[in-house]
Backbone as CSV, one residue per row, in Angstrom:
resi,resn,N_x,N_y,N_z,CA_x,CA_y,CA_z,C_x,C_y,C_z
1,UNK,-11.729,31.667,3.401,-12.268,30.511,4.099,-11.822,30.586,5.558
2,UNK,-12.802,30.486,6.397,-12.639,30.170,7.427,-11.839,29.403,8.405
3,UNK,-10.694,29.432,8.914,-10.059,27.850,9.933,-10.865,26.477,10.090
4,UNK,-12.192,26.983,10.708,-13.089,25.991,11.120,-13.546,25.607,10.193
5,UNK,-14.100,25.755,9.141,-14.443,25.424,8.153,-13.437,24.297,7.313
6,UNK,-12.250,25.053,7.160,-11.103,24.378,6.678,-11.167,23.068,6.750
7,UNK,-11.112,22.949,8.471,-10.670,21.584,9.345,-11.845,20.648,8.915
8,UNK,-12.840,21.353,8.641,-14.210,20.477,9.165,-14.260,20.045,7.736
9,UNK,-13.687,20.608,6.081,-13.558,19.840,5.344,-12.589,18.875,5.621
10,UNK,-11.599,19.317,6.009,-10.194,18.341,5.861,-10.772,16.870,6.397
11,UNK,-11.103,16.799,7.794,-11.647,15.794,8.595,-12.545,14.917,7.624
12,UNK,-13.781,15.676,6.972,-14.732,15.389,6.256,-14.058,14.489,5.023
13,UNK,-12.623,15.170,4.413,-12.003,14.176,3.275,-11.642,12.861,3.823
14,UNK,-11.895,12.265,5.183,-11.298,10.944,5.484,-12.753,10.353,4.999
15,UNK,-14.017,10.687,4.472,-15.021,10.062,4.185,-14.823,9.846,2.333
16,UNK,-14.012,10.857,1.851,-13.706,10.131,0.736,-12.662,9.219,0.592
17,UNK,-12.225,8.914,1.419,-11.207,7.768,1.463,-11.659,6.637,1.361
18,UNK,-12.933,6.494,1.959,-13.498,5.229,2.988,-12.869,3.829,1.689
19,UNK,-13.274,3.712,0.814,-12.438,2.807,-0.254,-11.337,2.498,-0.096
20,UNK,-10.265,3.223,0.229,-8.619,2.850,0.562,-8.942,1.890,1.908
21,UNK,-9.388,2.378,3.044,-9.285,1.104,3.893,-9.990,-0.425,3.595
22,UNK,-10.651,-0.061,2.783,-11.447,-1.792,2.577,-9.716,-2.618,1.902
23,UNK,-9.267,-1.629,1.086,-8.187,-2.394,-0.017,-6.997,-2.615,0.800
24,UNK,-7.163,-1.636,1.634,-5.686,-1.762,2.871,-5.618,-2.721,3.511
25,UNK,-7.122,-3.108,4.262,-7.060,-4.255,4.927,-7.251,-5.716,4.468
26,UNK,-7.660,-5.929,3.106,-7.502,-7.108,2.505,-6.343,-7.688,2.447
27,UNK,-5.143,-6.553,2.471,-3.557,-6.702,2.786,-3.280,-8.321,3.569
28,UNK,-4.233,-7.936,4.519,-4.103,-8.363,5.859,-3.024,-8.151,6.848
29,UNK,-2.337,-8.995,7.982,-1.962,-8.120,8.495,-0.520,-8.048,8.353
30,UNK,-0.261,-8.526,7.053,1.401,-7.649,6.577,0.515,-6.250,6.188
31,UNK,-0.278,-5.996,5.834,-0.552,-4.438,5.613,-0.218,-3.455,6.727
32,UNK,0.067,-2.549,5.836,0.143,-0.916,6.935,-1.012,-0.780,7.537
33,UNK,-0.484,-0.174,8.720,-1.418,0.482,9.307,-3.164,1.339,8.635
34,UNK,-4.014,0.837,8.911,-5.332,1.095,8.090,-5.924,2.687,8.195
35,UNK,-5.579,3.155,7.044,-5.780,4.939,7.112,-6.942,5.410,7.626
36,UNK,-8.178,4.621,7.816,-9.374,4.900,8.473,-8.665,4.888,9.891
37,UNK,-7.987,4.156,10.965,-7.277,4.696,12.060,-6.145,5.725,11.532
38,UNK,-5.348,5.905,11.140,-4.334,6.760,11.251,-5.350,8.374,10.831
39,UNK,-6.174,8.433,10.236,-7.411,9.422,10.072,-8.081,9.866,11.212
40,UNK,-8.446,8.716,12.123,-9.226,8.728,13.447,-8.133,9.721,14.268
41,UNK,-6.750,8.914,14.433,-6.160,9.451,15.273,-5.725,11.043,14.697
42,UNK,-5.836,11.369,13.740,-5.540,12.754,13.164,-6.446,13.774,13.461
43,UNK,-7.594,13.550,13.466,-9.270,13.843,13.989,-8.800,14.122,15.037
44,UNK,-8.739,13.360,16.202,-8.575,13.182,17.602,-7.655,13.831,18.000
45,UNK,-6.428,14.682,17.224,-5.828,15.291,17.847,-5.851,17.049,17.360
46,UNK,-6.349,16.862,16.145,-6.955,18.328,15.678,-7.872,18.635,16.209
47,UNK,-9.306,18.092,17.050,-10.021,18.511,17.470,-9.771,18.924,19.105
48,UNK,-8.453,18.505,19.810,-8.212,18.607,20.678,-7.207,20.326,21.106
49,UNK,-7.213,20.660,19.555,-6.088,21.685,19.832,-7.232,22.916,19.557
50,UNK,-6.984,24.311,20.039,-7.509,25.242,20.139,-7.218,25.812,18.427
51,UNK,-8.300,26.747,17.809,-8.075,26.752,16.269,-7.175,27.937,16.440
52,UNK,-7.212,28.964,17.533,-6.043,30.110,17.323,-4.800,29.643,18.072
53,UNK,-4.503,28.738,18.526,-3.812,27.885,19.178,-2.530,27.614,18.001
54,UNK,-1.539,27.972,18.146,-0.317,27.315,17.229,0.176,26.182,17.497
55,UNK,-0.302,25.459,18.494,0.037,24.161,18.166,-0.845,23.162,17.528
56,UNK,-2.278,23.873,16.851,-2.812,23.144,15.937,-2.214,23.273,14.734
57,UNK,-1.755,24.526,14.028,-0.430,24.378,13.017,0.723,23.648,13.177
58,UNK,1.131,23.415,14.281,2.440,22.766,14.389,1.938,20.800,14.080
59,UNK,0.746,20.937,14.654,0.493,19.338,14.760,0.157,19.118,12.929
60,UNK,-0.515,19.958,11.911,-1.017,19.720,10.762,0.234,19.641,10.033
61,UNK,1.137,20.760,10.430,3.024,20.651,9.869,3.197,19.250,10.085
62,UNK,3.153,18.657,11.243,4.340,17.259,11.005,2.962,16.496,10.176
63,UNK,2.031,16.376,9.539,1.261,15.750,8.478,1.921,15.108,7.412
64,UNK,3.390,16.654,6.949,3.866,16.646,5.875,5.189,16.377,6.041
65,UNK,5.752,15.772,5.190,7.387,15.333,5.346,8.335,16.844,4.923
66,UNK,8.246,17.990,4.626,8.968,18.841,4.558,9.924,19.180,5.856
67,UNK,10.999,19.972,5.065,11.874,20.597,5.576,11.352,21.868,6.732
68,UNK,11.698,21.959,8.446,11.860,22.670,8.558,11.985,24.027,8.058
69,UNK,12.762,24.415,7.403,12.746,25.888,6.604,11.761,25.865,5.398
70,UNK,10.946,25.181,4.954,10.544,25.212,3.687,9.248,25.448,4.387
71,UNK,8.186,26.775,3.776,6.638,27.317,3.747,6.372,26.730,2.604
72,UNK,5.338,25.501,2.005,4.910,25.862,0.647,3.760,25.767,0.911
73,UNK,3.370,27.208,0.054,2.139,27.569,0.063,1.410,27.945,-1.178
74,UNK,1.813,26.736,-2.295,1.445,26.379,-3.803,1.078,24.977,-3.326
75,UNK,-0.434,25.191,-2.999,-1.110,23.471,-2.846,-1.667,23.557,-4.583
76,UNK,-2.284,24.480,-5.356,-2.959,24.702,-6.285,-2.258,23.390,-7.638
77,UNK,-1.145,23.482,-7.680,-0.624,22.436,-8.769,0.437,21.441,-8.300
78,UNK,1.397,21.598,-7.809,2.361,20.539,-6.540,2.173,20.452,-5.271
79,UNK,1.119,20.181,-5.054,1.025,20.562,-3.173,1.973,19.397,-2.746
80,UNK,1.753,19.150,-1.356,2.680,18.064,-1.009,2.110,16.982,-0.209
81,UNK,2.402,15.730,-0.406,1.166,15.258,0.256,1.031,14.856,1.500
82,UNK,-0.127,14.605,2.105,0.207,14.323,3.817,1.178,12.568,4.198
83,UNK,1.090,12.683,5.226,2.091,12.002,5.583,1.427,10.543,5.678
84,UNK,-0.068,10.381,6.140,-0.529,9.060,5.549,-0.545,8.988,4.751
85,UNK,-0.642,9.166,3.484,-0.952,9.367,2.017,0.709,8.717,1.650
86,UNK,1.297,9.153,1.438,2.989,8.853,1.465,3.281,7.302,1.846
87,UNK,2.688,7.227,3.034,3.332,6.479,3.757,2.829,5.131,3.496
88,UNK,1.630,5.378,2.817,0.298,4.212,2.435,1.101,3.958,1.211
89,UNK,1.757,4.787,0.164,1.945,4.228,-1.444,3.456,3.905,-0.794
90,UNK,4.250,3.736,-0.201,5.599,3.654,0.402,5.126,1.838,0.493
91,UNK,4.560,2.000,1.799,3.856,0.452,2.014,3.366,-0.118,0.848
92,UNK,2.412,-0.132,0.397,1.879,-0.750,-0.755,2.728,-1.280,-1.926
93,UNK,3.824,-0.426,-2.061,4.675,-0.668,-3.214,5.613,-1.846,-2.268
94,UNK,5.951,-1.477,-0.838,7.081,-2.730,-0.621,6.129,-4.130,-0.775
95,UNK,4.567,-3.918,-0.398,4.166,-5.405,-0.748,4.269,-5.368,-2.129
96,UNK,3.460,-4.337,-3.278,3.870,-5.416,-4.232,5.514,-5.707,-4.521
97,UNK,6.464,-5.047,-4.510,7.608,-5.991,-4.356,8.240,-6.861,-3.992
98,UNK,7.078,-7.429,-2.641,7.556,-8.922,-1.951,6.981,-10.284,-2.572
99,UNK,6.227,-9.466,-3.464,5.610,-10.801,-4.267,4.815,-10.143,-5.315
100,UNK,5.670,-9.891,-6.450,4.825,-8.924,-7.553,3.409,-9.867,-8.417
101,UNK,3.972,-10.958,-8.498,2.635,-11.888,-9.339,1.086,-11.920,-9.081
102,UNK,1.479,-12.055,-7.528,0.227,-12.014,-6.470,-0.101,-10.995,-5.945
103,UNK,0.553,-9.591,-6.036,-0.211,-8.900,-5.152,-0.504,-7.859,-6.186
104,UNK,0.360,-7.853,-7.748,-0.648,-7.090,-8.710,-1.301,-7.352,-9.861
105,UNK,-1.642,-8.502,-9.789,-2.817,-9.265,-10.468,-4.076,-9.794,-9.360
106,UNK,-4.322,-9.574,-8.389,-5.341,-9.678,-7.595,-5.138,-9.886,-6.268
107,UNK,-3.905,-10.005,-5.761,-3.831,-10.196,-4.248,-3.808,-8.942,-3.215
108,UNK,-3.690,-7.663,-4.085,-4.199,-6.652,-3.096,-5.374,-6.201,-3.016
């Protein structure tokens, strides 16, 4: 597979998301940050970097919460997940813990 290709799916997976932001923002605005922007701004800075360019690898690296020294390059069964993704079930779980009755029986 191609680089360009790659990207142009990756980008393309913020259209299967589109569902997570409707549910994000019902939050309101104790909710996290709405992954349809944190997506935009991910777009906006991958398309800005050159594809043989290593600082478009360096910018897709901080995506992921790994270690410095750690390559993993087993996405096939544990991949790891990006850093909105994380950061969205991180959030979500402290709301429902600020009020479990209401926010997981219908308030999210």
């Amino acid at each position: 597979m191609e680089r360009r290709a790659f990207f142009k799916g990756l980008l393309a997976s913020g259209v299967a998301l589109e569902a997570i932001p409707r549910s994000v923002s019902a939050m309101g605005s104790k909710g996290p940050r709405p992954v349809e922007e944190q997506l935009g701004q991910l777009a906006t800075d991958v398309s800005d970097l050159a594809v043989g360019d290593g600082g478009l690898w360096q910018r897709v690296r901080r995506e992921f919460q790994m270690s410095d020294n750690v390559i993993h390059m087993n996405n096939g069964s544990i991949g790891a997940s990006p850093r909105v993704v994380t950061d969205g079930i991180v959030e979500a779980l402290g709301l429902l813990e600020a009020d479990p009755y209401h926010n997981t029986w219908g308030g999210l």
